[in-house]
Backbone of each chain as ProteinMPNN parsed JSONL, in Angstrom:
{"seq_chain_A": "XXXXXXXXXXXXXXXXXXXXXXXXXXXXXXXXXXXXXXXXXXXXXXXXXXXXXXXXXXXXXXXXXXXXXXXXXXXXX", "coords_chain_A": {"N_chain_A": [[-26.081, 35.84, -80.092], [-28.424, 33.74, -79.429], [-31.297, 33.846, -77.472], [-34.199, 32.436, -75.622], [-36.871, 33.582, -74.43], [-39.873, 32.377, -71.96], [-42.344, 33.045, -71.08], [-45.087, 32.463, -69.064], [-48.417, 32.139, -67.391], [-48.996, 32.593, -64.055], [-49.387, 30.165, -61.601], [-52.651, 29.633, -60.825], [-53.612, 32.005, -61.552], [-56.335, 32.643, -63.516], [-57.085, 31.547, -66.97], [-58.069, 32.952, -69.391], [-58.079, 32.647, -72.406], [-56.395, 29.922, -72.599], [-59.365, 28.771, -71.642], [-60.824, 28.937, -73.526], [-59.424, 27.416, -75.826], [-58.773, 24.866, -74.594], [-61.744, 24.066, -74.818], [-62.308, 24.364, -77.16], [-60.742, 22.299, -78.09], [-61.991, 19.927, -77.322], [-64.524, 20.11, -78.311], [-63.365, 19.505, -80.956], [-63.504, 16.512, -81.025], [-60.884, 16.02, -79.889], [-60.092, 14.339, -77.07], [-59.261, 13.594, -73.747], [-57.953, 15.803, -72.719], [-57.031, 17.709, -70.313], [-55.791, 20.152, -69.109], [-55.374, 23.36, -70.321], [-53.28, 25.797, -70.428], [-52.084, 29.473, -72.037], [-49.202, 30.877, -73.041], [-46.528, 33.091, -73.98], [-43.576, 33.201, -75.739], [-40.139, 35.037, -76.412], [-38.288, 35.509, -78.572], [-35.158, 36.792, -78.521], [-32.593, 37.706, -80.384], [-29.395, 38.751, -79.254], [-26.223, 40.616, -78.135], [-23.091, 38.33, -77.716], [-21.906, 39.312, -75.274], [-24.106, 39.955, -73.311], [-25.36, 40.05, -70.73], [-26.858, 38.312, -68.038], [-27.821, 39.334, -66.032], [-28.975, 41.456, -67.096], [-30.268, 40.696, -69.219], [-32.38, 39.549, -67.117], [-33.373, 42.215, -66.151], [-34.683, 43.145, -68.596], [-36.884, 41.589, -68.759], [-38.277, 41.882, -66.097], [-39.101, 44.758, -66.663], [-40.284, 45.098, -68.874], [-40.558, 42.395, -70.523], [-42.165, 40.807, -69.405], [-45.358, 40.081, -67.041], [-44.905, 40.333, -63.71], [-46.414, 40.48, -61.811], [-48.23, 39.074, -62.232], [-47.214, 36.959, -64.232], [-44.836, 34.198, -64.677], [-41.438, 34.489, -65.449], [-39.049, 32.371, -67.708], [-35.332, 32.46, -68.657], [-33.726, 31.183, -71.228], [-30.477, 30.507, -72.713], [-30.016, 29.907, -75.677], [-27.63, 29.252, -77.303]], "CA_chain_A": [[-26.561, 34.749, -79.253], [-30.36, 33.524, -79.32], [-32.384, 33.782, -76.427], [-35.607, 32.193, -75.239], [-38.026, 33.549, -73.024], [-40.626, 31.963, -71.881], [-43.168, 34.196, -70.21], [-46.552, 32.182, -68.605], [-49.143, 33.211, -66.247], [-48.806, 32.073, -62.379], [-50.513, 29.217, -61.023], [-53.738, 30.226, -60.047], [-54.019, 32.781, -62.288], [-57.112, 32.422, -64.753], [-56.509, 31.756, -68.656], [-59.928, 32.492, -70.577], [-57.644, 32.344, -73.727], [-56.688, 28.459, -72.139], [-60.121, 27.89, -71.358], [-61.589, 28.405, -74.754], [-58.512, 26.56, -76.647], [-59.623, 23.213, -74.114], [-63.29, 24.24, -74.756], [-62.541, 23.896, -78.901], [-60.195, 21.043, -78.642], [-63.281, 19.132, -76.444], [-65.958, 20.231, -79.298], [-63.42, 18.865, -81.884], [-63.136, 15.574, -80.654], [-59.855, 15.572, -78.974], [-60.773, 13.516, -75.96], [-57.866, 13.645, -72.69], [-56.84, 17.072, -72.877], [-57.378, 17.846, -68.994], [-55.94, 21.256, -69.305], [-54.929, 24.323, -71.389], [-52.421, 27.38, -70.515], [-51.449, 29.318, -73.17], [-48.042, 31.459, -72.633], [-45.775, 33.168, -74.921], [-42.075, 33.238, -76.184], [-39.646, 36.654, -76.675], [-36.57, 35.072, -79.137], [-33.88, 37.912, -78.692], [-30.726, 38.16, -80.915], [-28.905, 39.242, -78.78], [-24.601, 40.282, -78.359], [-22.781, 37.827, -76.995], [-21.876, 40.311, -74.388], [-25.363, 40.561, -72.828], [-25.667, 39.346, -69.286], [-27.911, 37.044, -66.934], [-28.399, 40.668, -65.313], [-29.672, 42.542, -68.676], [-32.046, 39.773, -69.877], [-33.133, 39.993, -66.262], [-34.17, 43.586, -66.183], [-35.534, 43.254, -69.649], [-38.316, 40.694, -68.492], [-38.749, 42.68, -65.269], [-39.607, 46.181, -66.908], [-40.433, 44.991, -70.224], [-41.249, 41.391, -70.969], [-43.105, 40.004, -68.363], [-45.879, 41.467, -65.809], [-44.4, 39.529, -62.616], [-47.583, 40.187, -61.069], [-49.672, 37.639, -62.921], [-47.151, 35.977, -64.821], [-43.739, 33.418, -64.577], [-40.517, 34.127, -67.017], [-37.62, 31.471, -67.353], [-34.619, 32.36, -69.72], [-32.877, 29.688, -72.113], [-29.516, 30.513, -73.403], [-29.82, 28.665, -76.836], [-26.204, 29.65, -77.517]], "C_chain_A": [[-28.092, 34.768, -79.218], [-30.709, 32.853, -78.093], [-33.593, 33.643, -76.016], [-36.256, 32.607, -74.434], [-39.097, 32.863, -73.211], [-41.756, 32.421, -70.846], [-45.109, 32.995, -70.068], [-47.108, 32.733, -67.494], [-48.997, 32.116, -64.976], [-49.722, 31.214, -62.218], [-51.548, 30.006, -60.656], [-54.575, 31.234, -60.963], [-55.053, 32.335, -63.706], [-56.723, 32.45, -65.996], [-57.614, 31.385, -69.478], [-59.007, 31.981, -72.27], [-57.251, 30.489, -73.954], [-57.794, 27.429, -72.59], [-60.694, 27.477, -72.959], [-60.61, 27.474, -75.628], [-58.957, 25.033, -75.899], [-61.056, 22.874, -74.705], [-63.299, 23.657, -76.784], [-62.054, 22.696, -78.972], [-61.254, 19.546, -78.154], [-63.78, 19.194, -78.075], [-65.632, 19.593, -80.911], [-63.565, 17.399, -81.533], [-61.927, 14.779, -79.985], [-60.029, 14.805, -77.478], [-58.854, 13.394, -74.941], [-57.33, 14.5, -72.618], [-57.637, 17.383, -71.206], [-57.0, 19.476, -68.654], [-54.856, 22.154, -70.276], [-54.095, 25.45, -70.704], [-51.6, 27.472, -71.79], [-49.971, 30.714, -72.433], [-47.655, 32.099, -74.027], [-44.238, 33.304, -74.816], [-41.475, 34.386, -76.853], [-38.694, 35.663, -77.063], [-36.495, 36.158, -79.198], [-32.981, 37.234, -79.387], [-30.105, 38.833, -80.514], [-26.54, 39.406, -78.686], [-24.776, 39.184, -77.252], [-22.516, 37.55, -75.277], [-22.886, 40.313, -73.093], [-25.113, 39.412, -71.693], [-26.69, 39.622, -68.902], [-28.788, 38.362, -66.258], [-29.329, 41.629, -66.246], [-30.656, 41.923, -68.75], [-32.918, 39.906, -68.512], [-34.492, 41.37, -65.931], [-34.85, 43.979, -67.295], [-36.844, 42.49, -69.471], [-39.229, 41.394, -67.209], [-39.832, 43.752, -65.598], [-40.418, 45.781, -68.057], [-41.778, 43.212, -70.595], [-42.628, 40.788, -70.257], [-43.953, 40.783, -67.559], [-45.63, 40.423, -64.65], [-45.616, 39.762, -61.751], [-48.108, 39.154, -61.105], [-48.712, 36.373, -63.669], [-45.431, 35.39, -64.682], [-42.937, 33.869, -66.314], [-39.587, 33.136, -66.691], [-37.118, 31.948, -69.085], [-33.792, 31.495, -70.19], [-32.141, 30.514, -73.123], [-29.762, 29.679, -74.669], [-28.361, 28.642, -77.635], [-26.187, 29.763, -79.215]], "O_chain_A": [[-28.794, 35.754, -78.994], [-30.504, 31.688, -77.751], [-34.261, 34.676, -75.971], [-36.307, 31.908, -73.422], [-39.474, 32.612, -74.356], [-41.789, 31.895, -69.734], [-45.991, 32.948, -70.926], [-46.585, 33.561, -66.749], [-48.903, 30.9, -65.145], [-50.859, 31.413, -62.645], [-51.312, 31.102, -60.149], [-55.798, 31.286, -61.092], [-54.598, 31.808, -64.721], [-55.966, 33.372, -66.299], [-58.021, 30.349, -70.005], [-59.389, 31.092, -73.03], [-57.579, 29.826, -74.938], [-57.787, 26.358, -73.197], [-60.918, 26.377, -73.464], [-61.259, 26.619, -76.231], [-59.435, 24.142, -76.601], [-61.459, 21.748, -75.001], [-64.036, 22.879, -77.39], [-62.6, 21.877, -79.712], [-61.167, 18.413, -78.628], [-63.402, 18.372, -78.909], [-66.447, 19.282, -81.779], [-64.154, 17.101, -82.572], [-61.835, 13.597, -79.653], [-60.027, 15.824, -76.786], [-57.728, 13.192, -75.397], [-56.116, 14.403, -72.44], [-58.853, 17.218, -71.109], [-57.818, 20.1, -67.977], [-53.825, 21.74, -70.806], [-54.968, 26.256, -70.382], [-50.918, 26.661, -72.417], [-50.096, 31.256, -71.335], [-48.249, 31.791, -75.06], [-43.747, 33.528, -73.709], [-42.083, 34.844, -77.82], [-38.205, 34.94, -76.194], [-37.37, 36.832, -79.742], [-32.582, 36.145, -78.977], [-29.94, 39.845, -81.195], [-25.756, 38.539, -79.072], [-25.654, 38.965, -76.418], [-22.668, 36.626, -74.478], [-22.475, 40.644, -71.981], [-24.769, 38.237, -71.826], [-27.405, 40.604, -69.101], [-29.998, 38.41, -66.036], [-30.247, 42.374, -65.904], [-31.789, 42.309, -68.462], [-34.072, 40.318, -68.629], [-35.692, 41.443, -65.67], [-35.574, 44.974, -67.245], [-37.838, 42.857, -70.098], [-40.457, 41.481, -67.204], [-40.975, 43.809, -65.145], [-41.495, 46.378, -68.065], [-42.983, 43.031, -70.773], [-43.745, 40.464, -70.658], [-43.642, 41.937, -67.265], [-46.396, 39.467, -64.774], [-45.683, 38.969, -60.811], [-48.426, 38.394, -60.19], [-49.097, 35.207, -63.764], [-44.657, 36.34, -64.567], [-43.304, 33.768, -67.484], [-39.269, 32.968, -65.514], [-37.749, 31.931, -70.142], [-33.019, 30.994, -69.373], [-32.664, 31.09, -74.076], [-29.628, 28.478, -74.438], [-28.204, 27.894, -78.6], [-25.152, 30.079, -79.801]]}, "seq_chain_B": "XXXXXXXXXXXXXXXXXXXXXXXXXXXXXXXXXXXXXXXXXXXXXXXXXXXXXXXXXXXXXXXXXXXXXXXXXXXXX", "coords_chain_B": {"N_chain_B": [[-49.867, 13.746, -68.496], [-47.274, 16.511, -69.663], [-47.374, 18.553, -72.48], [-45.6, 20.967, -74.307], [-46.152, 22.886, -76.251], [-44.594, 24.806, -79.235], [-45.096, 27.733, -80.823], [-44.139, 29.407, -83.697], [-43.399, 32.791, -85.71], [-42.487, 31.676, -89.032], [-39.78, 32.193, -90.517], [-39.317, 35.616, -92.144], [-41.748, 35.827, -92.083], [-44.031, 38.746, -91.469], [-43.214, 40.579, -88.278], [-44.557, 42.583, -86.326], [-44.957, 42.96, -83.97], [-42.923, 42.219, -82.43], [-41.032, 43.764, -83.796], [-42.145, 46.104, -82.465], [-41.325, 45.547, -79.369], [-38.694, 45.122, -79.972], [-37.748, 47.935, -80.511], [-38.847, 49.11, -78.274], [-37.16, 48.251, -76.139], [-34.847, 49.093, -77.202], [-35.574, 51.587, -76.554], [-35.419, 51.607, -73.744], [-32.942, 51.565, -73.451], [-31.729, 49.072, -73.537], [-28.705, 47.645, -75.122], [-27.198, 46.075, -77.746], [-29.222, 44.675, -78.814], [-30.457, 42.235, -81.399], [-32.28, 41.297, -83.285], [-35.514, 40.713, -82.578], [-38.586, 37.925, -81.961], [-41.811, 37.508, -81.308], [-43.538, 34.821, -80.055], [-46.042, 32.032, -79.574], [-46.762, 29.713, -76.23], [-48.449, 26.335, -76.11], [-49.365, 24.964, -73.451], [-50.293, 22.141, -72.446], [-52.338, 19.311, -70.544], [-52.727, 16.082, -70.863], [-53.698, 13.147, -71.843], [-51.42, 9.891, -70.813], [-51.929, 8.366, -72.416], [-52.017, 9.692, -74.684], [-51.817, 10.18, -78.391], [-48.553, 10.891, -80.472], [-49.71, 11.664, -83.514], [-51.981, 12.496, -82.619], [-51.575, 14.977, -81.756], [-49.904, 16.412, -82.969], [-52.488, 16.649, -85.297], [-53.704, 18.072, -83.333], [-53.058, 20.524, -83.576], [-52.337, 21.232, -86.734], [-54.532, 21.604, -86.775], [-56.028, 23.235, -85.393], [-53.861, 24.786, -83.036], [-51.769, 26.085, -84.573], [-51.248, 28.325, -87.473], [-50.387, 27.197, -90.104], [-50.202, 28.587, -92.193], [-48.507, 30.43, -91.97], [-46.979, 29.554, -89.714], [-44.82, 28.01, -87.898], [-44.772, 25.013, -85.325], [-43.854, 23.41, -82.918], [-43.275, 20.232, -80.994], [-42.951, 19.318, -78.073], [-42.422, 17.061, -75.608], [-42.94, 16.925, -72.206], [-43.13, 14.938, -70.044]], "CA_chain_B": [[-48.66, 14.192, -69.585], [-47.81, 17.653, -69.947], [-47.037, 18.413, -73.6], [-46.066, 21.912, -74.615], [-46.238, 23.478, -78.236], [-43.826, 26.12, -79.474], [-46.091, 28.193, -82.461], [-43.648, 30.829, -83.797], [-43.698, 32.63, -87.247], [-41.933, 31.351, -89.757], [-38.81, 33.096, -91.207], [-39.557, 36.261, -93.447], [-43.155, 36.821, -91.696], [-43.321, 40.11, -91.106], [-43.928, 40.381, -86.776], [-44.921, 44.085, -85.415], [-45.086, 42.851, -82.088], [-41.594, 41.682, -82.331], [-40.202, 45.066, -83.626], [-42.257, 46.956, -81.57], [-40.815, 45.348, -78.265], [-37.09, 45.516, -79.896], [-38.013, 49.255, -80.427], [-39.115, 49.023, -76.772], [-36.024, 47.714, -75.582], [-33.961, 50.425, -77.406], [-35.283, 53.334, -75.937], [-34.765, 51.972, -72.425], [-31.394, 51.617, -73.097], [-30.994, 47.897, -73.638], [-28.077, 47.653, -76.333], [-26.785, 44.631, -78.55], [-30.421, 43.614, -78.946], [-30.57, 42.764, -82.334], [-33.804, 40.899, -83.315], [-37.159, 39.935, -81.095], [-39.819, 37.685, -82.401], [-42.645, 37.029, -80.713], [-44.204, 33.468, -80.139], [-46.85, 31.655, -78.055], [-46.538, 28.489, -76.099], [-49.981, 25.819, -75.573], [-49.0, 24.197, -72.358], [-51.247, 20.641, -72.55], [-51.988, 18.563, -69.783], [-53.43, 15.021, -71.822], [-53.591, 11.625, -71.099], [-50.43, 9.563, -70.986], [-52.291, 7.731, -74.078], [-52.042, 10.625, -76.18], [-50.63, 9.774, -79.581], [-47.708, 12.21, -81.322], [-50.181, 12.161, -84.399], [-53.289, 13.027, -81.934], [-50.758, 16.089, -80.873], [-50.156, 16.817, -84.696], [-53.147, 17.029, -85.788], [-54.053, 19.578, -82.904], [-52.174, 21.704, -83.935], [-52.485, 21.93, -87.658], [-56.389, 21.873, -87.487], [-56.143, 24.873, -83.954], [-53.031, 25.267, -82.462], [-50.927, 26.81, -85.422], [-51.756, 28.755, -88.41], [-49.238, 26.488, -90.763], [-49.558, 29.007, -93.507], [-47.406, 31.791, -91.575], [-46.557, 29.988, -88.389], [-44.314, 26.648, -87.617], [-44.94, 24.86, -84.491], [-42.576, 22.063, -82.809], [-43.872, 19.684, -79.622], [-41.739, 18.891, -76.803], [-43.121, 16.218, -74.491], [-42.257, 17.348, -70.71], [-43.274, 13.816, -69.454]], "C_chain_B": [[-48.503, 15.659, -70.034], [-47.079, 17.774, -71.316], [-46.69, 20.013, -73.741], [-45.375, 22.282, -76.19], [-45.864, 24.925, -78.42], [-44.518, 26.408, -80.959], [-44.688, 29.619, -81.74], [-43.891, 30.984, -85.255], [-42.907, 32.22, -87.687], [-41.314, 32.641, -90.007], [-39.434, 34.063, -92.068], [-41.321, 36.719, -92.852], [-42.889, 37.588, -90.792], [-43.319, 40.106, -89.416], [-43.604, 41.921, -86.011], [-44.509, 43.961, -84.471], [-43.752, 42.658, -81.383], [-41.105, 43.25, -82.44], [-40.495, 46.004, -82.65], [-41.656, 46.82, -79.67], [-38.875, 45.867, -78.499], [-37.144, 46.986, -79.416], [-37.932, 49.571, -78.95], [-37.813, 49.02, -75.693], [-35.002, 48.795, -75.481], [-33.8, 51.602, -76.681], [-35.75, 53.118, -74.719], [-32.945, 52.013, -72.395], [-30.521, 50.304, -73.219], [-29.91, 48.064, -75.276], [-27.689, 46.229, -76.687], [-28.077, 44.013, -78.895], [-30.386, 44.06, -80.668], [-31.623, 42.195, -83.616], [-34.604, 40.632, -82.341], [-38.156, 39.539, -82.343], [-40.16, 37.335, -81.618], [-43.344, 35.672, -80.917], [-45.037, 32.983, -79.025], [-46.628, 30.398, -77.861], [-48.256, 28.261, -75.951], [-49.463, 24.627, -74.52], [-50.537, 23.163, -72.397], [-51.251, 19.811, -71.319], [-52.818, 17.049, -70.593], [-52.889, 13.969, -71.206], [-52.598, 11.237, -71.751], [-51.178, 8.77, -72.376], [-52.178, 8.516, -75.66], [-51.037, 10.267, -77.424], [-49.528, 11.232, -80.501], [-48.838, 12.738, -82.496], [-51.575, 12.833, -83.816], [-52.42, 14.6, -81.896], [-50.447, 17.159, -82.054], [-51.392, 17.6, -85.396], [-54.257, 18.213, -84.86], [-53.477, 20.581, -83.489], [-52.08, 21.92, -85.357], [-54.237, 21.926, -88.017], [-56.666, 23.006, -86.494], [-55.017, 25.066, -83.613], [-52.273, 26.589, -82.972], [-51.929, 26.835, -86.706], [-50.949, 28.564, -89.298], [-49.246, 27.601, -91.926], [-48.459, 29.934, -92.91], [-46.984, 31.212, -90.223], [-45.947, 28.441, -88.245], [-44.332, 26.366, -85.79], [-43.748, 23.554, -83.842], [-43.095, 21.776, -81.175], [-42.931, 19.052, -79.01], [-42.767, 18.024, -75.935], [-42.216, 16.483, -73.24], [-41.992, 16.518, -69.479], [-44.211, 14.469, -68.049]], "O_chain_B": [[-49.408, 16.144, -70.713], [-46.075, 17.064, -71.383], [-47.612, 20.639, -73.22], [-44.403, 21.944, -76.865], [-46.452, 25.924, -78.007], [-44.526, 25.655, -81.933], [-44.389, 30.225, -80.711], [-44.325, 30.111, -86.007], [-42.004, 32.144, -86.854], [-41.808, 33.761, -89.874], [-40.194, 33.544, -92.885], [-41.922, 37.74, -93.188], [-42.135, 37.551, -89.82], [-43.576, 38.915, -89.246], [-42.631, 42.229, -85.323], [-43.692, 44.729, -83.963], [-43.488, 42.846, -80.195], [-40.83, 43.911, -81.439], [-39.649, 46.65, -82.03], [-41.605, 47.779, -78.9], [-38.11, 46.513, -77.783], [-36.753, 47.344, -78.305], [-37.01, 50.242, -78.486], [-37.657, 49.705, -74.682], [-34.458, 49.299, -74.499], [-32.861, 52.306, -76.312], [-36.449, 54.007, -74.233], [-32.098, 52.372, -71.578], [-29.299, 50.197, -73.114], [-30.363, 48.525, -76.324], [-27.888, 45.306, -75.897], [-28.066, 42.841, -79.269], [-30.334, 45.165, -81.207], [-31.645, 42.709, -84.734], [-34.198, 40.307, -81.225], [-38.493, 40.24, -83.296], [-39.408, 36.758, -80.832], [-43.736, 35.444, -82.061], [-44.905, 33.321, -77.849], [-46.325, 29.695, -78.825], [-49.119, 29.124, -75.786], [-49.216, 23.485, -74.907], [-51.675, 23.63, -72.368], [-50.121, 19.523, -70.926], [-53.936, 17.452, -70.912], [-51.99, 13.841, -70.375], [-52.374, 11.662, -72.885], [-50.508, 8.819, -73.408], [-52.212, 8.251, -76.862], [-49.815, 10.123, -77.387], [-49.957, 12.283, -80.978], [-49.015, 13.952, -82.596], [-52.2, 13.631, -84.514], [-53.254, 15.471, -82.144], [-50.676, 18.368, -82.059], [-51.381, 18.729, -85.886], [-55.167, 18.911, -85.308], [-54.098, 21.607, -83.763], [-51.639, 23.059, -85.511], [-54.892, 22.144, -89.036], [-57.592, 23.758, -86.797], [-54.877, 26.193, -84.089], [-52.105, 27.656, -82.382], [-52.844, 26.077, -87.029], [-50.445, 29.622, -89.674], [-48.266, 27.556, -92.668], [-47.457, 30.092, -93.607], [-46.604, 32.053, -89.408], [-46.777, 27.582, -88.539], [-43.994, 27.261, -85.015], [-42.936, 22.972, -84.561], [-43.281, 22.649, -80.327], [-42.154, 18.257, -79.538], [-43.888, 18.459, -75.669], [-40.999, 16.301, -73.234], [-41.311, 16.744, -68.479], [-44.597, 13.711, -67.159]]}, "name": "protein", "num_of_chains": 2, "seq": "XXXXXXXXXXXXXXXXXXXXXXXXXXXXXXXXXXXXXXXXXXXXXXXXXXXXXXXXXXXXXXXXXXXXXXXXXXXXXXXXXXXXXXXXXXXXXXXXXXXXXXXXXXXXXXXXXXXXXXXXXXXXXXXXXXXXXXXXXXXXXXXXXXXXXXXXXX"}
């Protein structure tokens, strides 16, 4: 089974990596980009088997730092 | 308009970051995991005028690195 995470950083929370990706797409001429967060994505192959509770405690300990940053998981079946 | 942009690698490129989290995974104890790649999202906020090919051509002139990395845009409305 293939699994999406989607791991971004918390409202509020600063994103210099953001700012400069707005800051280049400005200097190319992209015009209306108002703002930038950048995030990343954990695809697992995972068993079928694997429960809501597992992928949980894998983003907890592992994927994510829940301090600073938001995960949501997507079954892609 | 918030737009966001899935950059992952393409099939067959190699991804460290990926094994080294499976690896990761392993020796807490998660089992059935049986790939991880790693990918980043570019969360966009742009004017409802933005055109698909404006959105395009971010992304193969900065977003994504098309020789090793395929990207795919979801509009979030």
């Amino acid at each position: 089974m293939k699994v999406r995470i989607l791991v971004s950083l918390k409202p509020g929370v600063l994103d210099p990596q953001g700012r400069a990706v707005h800051h280049a797409l400005e200097g190319m001429g992209f015009d209306g980009v108002e703002d930038v967060r950048i995030g990343r994505t954990v695809e697992l192959d995972v068993a079928d088997s694997t429960s809501d509770e597992a992928l949980e405690k894998m983003c907890e300990q592992l994927l994510a730092n829940t301090v600073i940053e938001n995960y949501r998981i997507e079954r892609l079946g």
